[in-house]
C-alpha positions in Angstrom: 153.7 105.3 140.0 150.6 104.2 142.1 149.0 105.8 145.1 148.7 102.9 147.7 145.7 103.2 150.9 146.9 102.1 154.3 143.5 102.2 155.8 143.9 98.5 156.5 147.3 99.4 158.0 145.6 102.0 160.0 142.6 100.7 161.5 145.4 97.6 162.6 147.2 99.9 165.0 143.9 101.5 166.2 142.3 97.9 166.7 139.5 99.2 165.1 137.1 97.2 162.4 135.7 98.5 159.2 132.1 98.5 160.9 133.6 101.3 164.0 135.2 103.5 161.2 131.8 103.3 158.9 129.6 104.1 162.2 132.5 107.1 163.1 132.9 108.5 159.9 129.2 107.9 158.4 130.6 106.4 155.4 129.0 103.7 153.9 130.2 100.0 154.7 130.8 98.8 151.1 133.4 101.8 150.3 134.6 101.8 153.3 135.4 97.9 152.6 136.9 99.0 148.8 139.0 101.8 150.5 140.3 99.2 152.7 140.8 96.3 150.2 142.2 99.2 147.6 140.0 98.1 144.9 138.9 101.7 144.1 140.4 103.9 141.5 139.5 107.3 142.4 138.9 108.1 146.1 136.3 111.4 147.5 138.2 113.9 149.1 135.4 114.2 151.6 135.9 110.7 152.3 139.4 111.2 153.1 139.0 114.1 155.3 136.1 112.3 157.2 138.9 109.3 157.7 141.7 111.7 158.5 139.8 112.9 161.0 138.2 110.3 162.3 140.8 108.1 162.9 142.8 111.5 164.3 146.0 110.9 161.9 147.6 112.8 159.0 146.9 112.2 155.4 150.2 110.8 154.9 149.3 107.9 157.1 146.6 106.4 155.0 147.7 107.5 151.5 151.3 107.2 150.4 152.9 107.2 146.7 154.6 104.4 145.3 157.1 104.8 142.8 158.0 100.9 141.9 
């Protein structure tokens, strides 16, 4: 079981870059870039909450489980 990040997914639909949602959010670039690349094994709830809202979706659209 694996928890799999959609941001790249996400930011797709919005047309958005990782630059806009590092400049919305106030994260920094680099884990924004991780987040989005899911090369990062644990994740800040604050980040998610600042992504959630920033990108004005629901948690389950960025973070899913995946039970292969």
């Amino acid at each position: 079981m694996a928890i799999r990040i959609l941001l790249s997914r996400k930011l797709g639909e919005l047309r958005w870059n990782q630059a806009q949602l590092a400049r919305k959010t106030g994260i920094r670039p680099n884990t924004i870039n991780e987040l989005y690349h899911e090369l990062v094994e644990r994740v800040s709830l604050g980040h998610i909450a600042l992504i959630v809202t920033g990108v004005n979706c629901k948690l389950s659209n960025i973070l899913v489980r995946d039970d292969d």
